[in-house]
C-alpha positions, 0 to 999 in steps of 0.5 A, a space after each residue: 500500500 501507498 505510504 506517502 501523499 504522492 504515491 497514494 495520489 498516484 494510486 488514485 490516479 491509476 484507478 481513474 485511469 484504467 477505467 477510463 482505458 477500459 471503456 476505450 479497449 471495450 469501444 476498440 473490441 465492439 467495432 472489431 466484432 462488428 467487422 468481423 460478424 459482417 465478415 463472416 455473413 460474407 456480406 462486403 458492403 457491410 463489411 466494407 462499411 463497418 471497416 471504414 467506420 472501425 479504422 478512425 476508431 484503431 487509429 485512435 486507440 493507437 494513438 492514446 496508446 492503448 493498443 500497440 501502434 503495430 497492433 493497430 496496423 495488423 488488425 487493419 491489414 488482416 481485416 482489410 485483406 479479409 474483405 478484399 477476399 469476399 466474392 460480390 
C-alpha cells in the first residue's frame, strides 16, 4: 500500500485511469466484432462499411496508446485483406 501523499495520489490516479482505458479497449473490441460478424455473413458492403467506420476508431486507440501502434496496423491489414477476399 501507498505510504506517502504522492504515491497514494498516484494510486488514485491509476484507478481513474484504467477505467477510463477500459471503456476505450471495450469501444476498440465492439467495432472489431462488428467487422468481423459482417465478415463472416460474407456480406462486403457491410463489411466494407463497418471497416471504414472501425479504422478512425484503431487509429485512435493507437494513438492514446492503448493498443500497440503495430497492433493497430495488423488488425487493419488482416481485416482489410479479409474483405478484399469476399466474392460480390
Amino acid at each position: 500500500m501507498a505510504n506517502t501523499p504522492s504515491a497514494k495520489k498516484r494510486a488514485r490516479q491509476a484507478v481513474t485511469r484504467r477505467e477510463h482505458n477500459v471503456g476505450l479497449r471495450s469501444k476498440f473490441r465492439t467495432y472489431l466484432k462488428k467487422v468481423i460478424a459482417a465478415i463472416k455473413d460474407n456480406d462486403k458492403t457491410k463489411a466494407k462499411e463497418a471497416f471504414d467506420a472501425a479504422i478512425p476508431v484503431i487509429d485512435n486507440m493507437a494513438g492514446k496508446g492503448i493498443i500497440h501502434k503495430n497492433k493497430a496496423a495488423r488488425h487493419k491489414n488482416r481485416l482489410n485483406a479479409q474483405i478484399k477476399a469476399l466474392k460480390g
